[in-house]
VEXDREN-2710 file (C-alpha; in Angstrom, 1 decimal):
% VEXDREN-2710
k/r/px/py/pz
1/UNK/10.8/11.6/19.2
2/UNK/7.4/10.6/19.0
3/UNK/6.5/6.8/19.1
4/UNK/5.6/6.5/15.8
5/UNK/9.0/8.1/14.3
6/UNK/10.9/5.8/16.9
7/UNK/9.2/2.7/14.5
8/UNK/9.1/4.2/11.3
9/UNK/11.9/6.9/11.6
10/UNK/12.0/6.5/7.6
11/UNK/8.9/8.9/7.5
12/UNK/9.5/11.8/6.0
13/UNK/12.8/10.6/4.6
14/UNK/14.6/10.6/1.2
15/UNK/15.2/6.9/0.3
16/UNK/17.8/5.9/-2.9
17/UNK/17.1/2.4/-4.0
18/UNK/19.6/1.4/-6.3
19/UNK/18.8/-1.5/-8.7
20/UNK/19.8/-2.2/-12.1
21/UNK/16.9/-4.5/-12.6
22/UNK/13.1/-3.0/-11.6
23/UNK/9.8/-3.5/-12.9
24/UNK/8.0/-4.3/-14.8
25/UNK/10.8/-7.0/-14.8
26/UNK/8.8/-9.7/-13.7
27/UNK/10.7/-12.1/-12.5
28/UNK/14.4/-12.3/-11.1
29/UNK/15.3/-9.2/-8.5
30/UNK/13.3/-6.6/-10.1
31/UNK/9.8/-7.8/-8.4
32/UNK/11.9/-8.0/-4.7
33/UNK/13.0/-4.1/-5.6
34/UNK/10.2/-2.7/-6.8
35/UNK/8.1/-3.9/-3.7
36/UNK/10.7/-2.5/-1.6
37/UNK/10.4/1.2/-2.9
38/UNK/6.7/1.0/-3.1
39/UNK/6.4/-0.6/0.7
40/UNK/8.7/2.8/1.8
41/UNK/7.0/4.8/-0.5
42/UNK/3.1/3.8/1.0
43/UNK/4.9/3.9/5.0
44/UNK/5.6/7.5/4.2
45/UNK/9.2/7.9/2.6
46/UNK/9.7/10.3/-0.5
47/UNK/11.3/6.8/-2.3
48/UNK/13.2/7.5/-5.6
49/UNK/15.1/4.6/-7.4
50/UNK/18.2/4.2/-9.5
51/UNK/17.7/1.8/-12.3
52/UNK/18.4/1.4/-15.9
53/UNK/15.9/-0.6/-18.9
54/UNK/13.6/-3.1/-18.5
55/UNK/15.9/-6.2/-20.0
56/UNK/15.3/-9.4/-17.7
57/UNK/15.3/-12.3/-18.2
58/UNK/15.4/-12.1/-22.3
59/UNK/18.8/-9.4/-22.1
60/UNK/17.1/-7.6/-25.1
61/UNK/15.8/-4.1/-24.0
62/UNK/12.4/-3.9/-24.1
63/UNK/10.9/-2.7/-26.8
64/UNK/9.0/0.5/-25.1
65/UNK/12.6/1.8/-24.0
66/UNK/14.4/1.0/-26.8
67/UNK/16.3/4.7/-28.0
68/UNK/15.7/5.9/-24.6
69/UNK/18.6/8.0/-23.5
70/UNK/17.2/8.7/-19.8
71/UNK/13.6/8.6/-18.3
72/UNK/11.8/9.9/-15.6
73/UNK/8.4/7.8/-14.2
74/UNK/6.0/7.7/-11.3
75/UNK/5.1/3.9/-10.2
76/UNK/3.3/2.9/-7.4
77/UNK/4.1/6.0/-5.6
78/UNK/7.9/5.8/-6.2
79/UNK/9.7/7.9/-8.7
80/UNK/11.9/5.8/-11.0
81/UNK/15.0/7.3/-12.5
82/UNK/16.3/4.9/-15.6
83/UNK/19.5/5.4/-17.6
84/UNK/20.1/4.0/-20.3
85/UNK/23.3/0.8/-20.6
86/UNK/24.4/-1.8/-22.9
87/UNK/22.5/-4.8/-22.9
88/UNK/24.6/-7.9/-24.1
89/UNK/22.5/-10.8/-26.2
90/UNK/25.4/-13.4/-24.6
91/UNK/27.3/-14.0/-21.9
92/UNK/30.9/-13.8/-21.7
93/UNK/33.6/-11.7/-19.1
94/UNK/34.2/-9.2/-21.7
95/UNK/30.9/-8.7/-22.9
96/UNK/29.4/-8.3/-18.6
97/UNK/32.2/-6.3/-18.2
98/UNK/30.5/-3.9/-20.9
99/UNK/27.1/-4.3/-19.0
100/UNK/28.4/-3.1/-15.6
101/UNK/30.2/-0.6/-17.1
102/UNK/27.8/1.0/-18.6
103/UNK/25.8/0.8/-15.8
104/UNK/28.3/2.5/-13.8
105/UNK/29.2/5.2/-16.3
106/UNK/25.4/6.4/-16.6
107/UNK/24.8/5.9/-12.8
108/UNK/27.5/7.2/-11.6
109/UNK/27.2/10.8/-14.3
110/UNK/23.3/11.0/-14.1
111/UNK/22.8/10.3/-10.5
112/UNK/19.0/11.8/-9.1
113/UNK/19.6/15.0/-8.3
114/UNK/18.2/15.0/-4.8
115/UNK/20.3/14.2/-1.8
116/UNK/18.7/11.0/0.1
117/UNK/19.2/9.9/3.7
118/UNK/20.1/6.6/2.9
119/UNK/21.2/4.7/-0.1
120/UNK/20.0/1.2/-0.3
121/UNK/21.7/-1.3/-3.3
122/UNK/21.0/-4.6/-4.8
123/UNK/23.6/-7.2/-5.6
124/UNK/24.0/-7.5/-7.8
125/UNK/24.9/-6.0/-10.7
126/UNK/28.2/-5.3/-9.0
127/UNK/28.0/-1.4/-10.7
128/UNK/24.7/-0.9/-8.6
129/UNK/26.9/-1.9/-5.5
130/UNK/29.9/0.5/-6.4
131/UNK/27.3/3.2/-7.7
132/UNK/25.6/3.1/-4.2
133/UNK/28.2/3.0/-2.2
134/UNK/29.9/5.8/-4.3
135/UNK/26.6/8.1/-3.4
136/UNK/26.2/7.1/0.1
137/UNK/30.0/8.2/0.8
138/UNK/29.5/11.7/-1.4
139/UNK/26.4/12.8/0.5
140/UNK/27.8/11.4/4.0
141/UNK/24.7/9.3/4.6
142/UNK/24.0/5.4/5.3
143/UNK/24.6/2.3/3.1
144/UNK/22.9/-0.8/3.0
145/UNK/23.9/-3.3/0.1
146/UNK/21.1/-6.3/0.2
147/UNK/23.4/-9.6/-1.7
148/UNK/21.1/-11.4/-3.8
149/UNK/24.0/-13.0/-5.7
150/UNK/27.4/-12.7/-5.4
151/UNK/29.0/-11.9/-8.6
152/UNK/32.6/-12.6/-8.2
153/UNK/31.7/-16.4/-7.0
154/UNK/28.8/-16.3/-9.9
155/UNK/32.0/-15.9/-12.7
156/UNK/34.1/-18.3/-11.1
157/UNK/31.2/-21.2/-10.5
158/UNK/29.2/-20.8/-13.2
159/UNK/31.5/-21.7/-16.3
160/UNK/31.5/-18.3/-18.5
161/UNK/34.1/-17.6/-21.1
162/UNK/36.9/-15.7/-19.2
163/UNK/35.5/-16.0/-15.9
164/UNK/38.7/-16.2/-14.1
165/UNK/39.9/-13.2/-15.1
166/UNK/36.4/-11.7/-14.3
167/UNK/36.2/-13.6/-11.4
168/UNK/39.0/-12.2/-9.8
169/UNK/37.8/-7.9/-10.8
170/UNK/34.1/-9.1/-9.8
171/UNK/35.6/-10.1/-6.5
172/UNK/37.3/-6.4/-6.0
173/UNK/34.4/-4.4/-6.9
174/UNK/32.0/-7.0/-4.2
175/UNK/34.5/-6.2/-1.9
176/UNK/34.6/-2.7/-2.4
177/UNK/30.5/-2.3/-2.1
178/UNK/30.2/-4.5/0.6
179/UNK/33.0/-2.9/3.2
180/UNK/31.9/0.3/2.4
181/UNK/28.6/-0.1/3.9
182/UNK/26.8/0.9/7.3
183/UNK/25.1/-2.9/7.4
184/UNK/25.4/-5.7/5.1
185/UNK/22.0/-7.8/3.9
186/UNK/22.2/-11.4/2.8
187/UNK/18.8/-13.2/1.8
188/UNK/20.5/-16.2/2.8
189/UNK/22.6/-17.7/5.5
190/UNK/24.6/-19.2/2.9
191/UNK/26.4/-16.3/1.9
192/UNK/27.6/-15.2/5.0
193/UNK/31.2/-16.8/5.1
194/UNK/31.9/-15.4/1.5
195/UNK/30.9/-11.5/3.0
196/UNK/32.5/-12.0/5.7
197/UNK/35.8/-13.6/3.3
198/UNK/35.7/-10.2/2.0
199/UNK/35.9/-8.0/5.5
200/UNK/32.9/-7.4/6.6
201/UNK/32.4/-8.1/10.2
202/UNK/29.7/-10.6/11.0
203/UNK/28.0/-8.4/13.3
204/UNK/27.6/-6.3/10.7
205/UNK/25.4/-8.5/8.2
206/UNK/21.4/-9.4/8.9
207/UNK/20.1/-12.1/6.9
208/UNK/16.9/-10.6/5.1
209/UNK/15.4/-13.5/3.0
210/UNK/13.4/-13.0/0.2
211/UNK/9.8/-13.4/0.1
212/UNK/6.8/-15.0/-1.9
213/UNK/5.7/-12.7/-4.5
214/UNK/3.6/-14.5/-6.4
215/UNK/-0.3/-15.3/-6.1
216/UNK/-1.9/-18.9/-5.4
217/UNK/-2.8/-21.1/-8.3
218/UNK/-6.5/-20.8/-8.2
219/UNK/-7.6/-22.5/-12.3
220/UNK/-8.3/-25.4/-12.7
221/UNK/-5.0/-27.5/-13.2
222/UNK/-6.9/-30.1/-15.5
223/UNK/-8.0/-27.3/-17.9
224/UNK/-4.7/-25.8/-17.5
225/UNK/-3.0/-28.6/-18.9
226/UNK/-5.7/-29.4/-21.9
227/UNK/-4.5/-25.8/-22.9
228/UNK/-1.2/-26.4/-23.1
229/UNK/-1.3/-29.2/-24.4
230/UNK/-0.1/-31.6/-22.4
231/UNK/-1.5/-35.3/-22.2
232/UNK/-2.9/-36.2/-18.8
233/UNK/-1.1/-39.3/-18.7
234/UNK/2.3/-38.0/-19.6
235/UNK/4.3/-36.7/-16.6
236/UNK/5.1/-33.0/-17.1
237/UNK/8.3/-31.9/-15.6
238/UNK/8.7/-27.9/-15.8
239/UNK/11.7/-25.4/-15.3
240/UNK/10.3/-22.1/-15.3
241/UNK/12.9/-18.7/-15.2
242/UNK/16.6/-17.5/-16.5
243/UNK/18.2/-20.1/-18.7
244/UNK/21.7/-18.6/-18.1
245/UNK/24.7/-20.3/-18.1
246/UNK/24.7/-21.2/-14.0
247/UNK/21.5/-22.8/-14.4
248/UNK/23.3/-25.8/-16.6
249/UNK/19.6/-26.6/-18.2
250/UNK/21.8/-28.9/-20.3
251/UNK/20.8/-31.8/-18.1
252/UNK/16.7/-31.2/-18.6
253/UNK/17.5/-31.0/-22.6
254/UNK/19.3/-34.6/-21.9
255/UNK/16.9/-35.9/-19.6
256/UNK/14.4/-35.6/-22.1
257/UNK/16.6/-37.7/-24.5
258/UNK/16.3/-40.0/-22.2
259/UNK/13.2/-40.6/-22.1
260/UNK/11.0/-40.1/-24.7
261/UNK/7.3/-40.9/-22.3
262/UNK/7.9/-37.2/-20.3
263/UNK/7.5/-34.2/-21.2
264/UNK/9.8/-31.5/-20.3
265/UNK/9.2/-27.7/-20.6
266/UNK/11.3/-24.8/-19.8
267/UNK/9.4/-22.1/-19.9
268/UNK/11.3/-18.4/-19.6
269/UNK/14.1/-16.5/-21.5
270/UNK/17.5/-16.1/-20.9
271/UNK/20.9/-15.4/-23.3
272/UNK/21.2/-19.9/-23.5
273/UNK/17.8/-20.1/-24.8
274/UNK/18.9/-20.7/-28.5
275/UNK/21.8/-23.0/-28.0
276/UNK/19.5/-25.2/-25.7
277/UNK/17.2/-25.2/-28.3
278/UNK/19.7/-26.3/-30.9
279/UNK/20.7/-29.3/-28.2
280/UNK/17.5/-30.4/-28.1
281/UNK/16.7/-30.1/-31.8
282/UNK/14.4/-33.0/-33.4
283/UNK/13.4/-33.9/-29.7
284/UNK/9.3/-34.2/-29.9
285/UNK/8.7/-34.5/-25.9
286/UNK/10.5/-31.0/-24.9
287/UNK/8.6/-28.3/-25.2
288/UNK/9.9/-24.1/-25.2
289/UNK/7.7/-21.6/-23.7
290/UNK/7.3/-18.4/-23.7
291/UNK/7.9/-16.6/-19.8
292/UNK/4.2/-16.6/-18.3
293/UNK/2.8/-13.7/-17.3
294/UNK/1.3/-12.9/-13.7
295/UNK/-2.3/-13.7/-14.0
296/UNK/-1.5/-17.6/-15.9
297/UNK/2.2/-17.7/-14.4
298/UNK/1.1/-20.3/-11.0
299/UNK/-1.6/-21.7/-12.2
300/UNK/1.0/-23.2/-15.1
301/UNK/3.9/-24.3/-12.4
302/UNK/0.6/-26.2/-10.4
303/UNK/-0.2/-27.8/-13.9
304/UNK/3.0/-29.3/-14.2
305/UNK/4.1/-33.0/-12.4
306/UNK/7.2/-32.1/-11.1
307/UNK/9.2/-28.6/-10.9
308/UNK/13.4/-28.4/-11.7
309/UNK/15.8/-26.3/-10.4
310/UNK/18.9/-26.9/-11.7
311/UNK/22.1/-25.2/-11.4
312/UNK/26.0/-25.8/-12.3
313/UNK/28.0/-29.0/-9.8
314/UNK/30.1/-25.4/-9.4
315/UNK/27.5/-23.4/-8.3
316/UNK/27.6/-23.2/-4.4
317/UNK/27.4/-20.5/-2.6
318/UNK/26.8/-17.3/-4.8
319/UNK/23.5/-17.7/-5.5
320/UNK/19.5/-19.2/-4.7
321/UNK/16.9/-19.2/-7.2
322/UNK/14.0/-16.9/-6.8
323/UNK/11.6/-18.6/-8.4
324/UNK/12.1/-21.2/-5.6
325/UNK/9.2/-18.9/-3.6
326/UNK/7.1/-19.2/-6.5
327/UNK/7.8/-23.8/-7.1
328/UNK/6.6/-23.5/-3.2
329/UNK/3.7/-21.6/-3.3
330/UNK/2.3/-23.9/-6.5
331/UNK/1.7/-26.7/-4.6
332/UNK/3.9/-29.3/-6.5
333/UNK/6.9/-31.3/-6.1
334/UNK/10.3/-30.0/-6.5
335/UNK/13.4/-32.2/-7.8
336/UNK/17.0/-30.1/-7.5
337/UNK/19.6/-31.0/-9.1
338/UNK/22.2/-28.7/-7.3
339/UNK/25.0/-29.6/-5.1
340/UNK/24.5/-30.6/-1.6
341/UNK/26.2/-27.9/0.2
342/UNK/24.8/-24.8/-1.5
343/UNK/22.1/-22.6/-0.6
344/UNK/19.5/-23.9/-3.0
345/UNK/20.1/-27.2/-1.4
346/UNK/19.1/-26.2/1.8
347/UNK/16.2/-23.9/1.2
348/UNK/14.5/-27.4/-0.4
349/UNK/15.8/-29.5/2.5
350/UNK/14.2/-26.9/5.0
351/UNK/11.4/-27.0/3.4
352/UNK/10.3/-30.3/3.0
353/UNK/9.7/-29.7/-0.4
354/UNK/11.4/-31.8/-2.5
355/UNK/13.9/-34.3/-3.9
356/UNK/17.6/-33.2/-4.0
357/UNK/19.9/-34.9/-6.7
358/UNK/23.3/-34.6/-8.3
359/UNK/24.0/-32.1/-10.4
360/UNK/24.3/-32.4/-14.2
361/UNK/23.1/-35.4/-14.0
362/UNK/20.3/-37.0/-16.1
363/UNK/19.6/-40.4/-14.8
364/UNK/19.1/-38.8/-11.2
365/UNK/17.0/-36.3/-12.4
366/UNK/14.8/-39.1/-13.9
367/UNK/14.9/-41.6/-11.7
368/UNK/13.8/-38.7/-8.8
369/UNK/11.1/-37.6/-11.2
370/UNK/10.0/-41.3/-11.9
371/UNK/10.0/-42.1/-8.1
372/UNK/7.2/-39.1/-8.2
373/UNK/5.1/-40.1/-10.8
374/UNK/5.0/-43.9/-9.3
375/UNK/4.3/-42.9/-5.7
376/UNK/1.4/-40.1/-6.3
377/UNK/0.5/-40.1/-3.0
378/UNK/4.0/-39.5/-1.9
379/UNK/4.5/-36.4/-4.2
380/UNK/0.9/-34.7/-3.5
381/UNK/2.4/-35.1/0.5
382/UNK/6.0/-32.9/-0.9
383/UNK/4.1/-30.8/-2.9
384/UNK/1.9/-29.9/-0.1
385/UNK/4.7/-28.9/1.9
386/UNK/5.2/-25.7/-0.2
387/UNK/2.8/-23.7/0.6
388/UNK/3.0/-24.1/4.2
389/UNK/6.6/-23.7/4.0
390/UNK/5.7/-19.9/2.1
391/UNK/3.1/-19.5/5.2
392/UNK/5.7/-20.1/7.8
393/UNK/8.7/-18.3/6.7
394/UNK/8.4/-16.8/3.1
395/UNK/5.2/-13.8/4.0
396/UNK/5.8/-10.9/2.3
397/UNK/4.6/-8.9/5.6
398/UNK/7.6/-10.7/7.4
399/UNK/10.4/-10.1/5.3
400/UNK/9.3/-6.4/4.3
401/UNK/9.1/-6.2/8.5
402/UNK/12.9/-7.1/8.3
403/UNK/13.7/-4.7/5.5
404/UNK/12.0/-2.2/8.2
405/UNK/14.4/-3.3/10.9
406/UNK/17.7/-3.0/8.8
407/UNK/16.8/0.6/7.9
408/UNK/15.5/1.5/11.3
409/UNK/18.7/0.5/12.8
410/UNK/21.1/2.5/10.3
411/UNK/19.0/5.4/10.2
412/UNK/18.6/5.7/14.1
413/UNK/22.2/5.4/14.4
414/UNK/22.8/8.3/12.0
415/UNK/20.7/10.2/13.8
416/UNK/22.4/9.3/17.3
417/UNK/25.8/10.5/15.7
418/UNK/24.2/13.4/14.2
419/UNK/25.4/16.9/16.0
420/UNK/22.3/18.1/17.2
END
């Protein structure tokens, strides 16, 4: 085998990506999946994906696929098979149980009709998993699930209607994806124990972490703010992303109550978005925004004080923010209000980053916010620590080279077991 092949034995390859969520989702796992494919795809794999309809983070289907049974599309050199799946406006078991469902019925019937060399699935949704796993065994080729959340923990921890129940078939169908495969991903160390709860030896999971895939603020933050509106001497604390049910935003919408001299924002979608907005009714300091697009989206986290991540005191091990990569790269100071010994936690502990507080807590959110605004010179020094943090460990060229590795290493051990 040539030299090149031995590197980039994917050349000439049939890849499957399998991910409910793709772009143009812009935020949540559909940017991390579609730079996948399209990395394969330019490195000289024929890349097709599995997906269904744009839906994230607002669960309504967007409006260009709305009607659309099935679809067929070219982007950025990868072709993109969608199928169609119910999209629920709120969360409970019975209503995800629907989602995945329907994800898996569609999938599962209207698979691509070419036979791939390797099936790659994000996890979640837990369909995706099954529906990977399902067409990795039937054309006798490799399977790589890459964890991004677990789903089982996720309706235990993170206080949905019915989630014990769901909990517990979540937990069978994670298993079922994730012993099934060739190698295991995780894009945190974090989540190791819970795979390896579930069977899968450890030898048999490599830690691939997500990456930065976001551009630099580069307007001016001064200007940035007099757009939006926001007072220069006002601290402006921001949450940007999902407001689901795990996050527990409740604590922001209190905070504000709390005090009436900051500003809070939450900018993004998400199926809480109208019951936090009837919390916070009649509050004049807390401000809804629409999610930012791409070109405005850093420049607004840079313009803000202070950025929150918050999630659920039960939210431990199943899951770590994405938009953390994106807090970094702004430049500003992070406060978490997340427990201690979850993965969130320690991404902003390793980097240096930020202020970790308890969860659902309002007065420590404050008081960390207020120990900001007081010691400038002390949050400028956090806030700086982002991007360097991104530099060091978050590159896109680093984690894709990663990706690279884990499908080396199952395709050239097809190949070795391959009569010849």
């Amino acid at each position: 085998m040539p030299e090149s092949e031995h590197r980039e034995p994917w050349k000439g390859r049939r890849l499957l990506v399998v991910s409910t969520n793709y772009a143009p989702e812009v935020t949540g796992i559909g940017p991390y999946a579609a730079q996948l494919a399209e990395h394969w795809a330019g490195a000289g794999a024929e890349t097709h994906v599995l997906t269904g309809m744009p839906h994230y983070p607002s669960w309504r289907t967007d409006p260009a696929y709305r009607g659309v049974w099935r679809a067929r599309e070219e982007r950025g050199g990868v072709t993109v098979h969608r199928r169609r799946h119910y999209v629920p406006s709120r969360q409970t078991a019975l209503r995800r149980a629907l989602f995945e469902a329907s994800v898996l019925v569609h999938g599962l019937t209207a698979p691509p009709g070419t036979r791939p060399d390797a099936v790659i699935a994000q996890v979640p949704s837990l369909a995706g998993g099954v529906i990977g796993a399902r067409l990795a065994r039937r054309h006798g080729v490799p399977y790589i699930p890459v964890v991004q959340d677990l789903m089982g923990a996720a309706a235990a921890q993170s206080g949905i209607r019915g989630g014990g129940r769901a909990a517990a078939l979540a937990a069978r169908a994670e298993r079922h994806a994730l012993t099934a495969a060739t190698l295991v991903g995780v894009i945190h160390e974090s989540f190791v124990p819970r795979v390896t709860a579930y069977g899968v030896p450890v030898e048999r999971i490599r830690v691939v972490p997500n990456w930065s895939h976001v551009q630099a603020p580069s307007a001016d933050r001064a200007v940035t703010r007099t757009r939006l509106g926001w007072r220069e001497d006002t601290p402006v604390v921001l949450h940007s992303g999902n407001m689901g049910l795990k996050q527990g935003l409740e604590v922001l919408v209190d905070a504000a109550r709390l005090a009436p001299d900051i500003r809070v924002v939450l900018m993004g979608d998400g199926n809480q978005r109208e019951e936090l907005r009837a919390r916070a009714a009649g509050l004049p300091n807390l401000d809804f925004l629409p999610p930012a697009g791409p070109d405005e989206f850093t420049d607004i986290l840079a313009a803000a004080d202070v950025l929150a991540v918050t999630q659920r005191a039960s939210v431990l091990d199943m899951s770590v923010p994405s938009k953390l990569t994106s807090y970094f790269v702004s430049g500003r100071p992070v406060v978490a209000s997340v427990a201690e010994s979850g993965g969130t936690a320690q991404e902003v502990q390793r980097s240096g980053a930020g202020l970790l507080v308890a969860p659902e807590d309002p007065a420590a959110v404050l008081a960390a916010v207020r120990k900001l605004v007081e010691e400038p010179a002390a949050a400028a020094e956090l806030g700086a620590r982002g991007p360097g943090y991104v530099a060091a460990h978050l590159g896109r060229e680093a984690a894709l080279a990663r990706f690279d590795a884990l499908l080396t290493e199952v395709l050239q051990d097809a190949d070795g077991r391959r009569p010849r």
